[in-house]
Structure formats: C-alpha cells, structure tokens
N, C-alpha and C positions, 0 to 999 in steps of 0.2 A: 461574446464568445471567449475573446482572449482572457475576462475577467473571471467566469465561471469556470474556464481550464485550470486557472493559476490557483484558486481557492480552494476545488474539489482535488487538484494535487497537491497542493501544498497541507489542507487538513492530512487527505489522506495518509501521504508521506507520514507526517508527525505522529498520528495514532497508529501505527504502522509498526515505525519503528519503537514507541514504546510497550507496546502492547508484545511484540515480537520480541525484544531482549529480555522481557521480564518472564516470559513466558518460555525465551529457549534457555534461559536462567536456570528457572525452575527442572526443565526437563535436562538440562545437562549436570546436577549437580544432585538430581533425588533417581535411588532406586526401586522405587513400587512400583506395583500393578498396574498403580494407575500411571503414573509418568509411562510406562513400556503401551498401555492401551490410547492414551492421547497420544503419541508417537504414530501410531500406526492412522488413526484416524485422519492424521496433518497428512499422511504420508498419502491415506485416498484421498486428500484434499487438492493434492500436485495433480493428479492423475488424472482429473478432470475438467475438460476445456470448461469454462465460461456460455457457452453456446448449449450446451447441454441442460447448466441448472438454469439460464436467464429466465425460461417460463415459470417454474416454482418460485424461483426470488420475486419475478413480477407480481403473485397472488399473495406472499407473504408482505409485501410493502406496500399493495392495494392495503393488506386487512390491516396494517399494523397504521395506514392514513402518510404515506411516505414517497408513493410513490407520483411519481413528478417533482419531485423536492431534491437540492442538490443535497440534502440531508440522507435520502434514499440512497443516493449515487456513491457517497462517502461509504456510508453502513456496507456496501455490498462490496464498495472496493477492498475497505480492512477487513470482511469477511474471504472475502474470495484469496486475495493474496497474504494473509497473513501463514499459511502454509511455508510459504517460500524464505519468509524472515524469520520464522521461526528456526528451521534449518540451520540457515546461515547462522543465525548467531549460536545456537548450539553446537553449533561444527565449531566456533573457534571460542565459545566458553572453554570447550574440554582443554582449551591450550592454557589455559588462566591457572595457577596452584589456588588447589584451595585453602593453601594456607595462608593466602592474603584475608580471607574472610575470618578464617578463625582466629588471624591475630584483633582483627579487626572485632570480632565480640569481644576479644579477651578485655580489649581496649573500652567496652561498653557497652561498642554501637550496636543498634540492633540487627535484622537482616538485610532489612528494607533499607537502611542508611549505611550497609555497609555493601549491598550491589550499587545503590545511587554515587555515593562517595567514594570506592574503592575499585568495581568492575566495570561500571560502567564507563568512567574515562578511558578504560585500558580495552572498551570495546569501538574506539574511536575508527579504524580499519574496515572492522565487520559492521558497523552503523554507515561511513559512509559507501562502503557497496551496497548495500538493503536501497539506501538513498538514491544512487543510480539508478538503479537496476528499475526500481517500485517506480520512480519518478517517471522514468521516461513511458514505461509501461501504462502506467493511466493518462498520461498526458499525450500517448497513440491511441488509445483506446477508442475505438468507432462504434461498437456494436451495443454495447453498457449504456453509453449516455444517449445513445438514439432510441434507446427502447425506454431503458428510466425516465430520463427525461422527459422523453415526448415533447410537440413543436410546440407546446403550450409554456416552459418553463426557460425558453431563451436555451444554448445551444451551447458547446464545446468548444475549441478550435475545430477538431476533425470533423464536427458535424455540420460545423458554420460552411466550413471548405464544400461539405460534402452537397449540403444546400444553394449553394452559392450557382452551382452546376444547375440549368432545368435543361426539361427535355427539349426544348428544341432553340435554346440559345444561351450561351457560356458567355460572362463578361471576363475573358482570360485577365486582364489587368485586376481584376477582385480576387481573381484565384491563385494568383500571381502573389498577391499583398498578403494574404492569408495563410499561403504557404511559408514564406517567410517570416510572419510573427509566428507562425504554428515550431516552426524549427530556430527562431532565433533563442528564445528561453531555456529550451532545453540544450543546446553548445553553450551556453553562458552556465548553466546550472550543474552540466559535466564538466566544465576547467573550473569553474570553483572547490570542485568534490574534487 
C-alpha cells in the first residue's frame, strides 16, 4: 500500500506539475480564441467533484485496457487535477515580464529553452505550492484508487487503512501502523516544500 501511494503520487505530482506550467505558460502569455476557450473549459474542470465523472472515467479506462493499472490511476489523477495547476501557475506567470523571454530569443534561445532555462526556475514558489497542494490531495484520495484499482491490483494507503477495518472485527494496532505511515510522508514531504 505504502509503495503504490508513493509511486502513483510521486508520478502523479511530476506530470502534474509539468504538464501545468507549460500549459499555464501558454495560457498566460498568448491571446487567442483558443487560449480564452481552453481557459474556460479548465475552469469547468474545477467545478466538478471527481464523484460525478468516476463512472465515465471507469468505461473509458476499461476500453482504453487501464483500468486496474496504477497506470489508469495516474492518467485520471493528471487528468482530473491538472485544472487546479494550470491556474496556479497562470496566476503567477502573469507576475514574470515578458521581457525576460524576449531577451532570451534575442539571445537565440528558442521558446521551449527559454520557459525551461529562464521561467521556469523563477516559477520555483508556484511549482512548489502545485506540489503541496496536488501531493497531499492524491495521497488522501479514497474514492479514485478504490474504484480504479479494484482489490485485484494491491491498494493505497487509504485503502489499505480502509480494508484493514472488516465488519465484524478491527485489528486497532494495524490501523494504528497504517495511520501513521499514511501521515508520516506527507509532514516530511510539507517541511521539505
């Protein structure tokens, strides 16, 4: 449990947060149609619990062969939350001048080496709050990995705990241990951020 929490958080997190800078990059720095219509779209993407799409995710990761796979769990995490990191880092792009970038082509570089090498260090702040925030959020997550998963592919932290409990007798010193590693990563993984 403890191994498949840290894995499907820790990918998550990572594609997370690049997929989200590069993306509120984009949307903080261009004015089209399209950047104002993908705005709006992320923006119904906030607005919607998790509990609501789980059934459609569930038939698109049956057909796509994924579902039970911490590979499925991952996919829906950076689906479902990248909303939230996109935001975030678009809210504090807008603080960035753009004229670090266009010194930065004058100089050569291209775009992609000049958000990698120029914005994105100076998005060090807004990266690790996305990091927080995202981290602890899948790493509580109960309802995601009990449905994706299923008891066939090994289990969570929060699901382990959740299992760990039957109906008609609790081993409290197992729920006790579980609880514990369940919140010791995540207070080690906030004072490092």
């Amino acid at each position: 449990s403890l191994a498949n929490s840290v894995l499907v958080t820790t990918l998550s997190v990572i594609v997370l947060v690049v997929l989200s800078a590069m993306l509120g990059h984009y949307l903080a720095r261009s004015r089209s149609r399209w950047a104002r219509v993908m705005t709006v779209l992320l923006l119904c993407g906030l607005m919607i619990p998790p509990q609501v799409i789980l059934l459609p995710i569930t038939q698109v990761l049956r057909a796509l062969g994924l579902m039970t796979t911490l590979q499925g769990l991952v996919l829906f995490n950076v689906g479902y939350y990248i909303p939230f990191g996109v935001f975030v880092f678009a809210g504090f792009m807008r603080q960035i001048p753009v004229e670090l970038e266009e010194a930065a082509a004058i100089d050569g570089a291209s775009r992609l080496q000049a958000f990698w090498r120029i914005v994105f260090p100076l998005l060090r702040p807004a990266s690790a709050s996305v990091m927080i925030f995202l981290g602890v959020w899948i790493w509580n997550d109960f309802l995601s990995p009990l449905i994706i998963l299923g008891p066939s592919q090994g289990t969570t932290i929060t699901t382990g705990i959740y299992r760990a409990i039957g109906q008609y007798q609790a081993d409290f010193g197992q729920v006790f241990a579980l609880m514990f590693l369940a919140t010791l990563p995540v207070l080690v993984f906030y004072l490092a951020l």
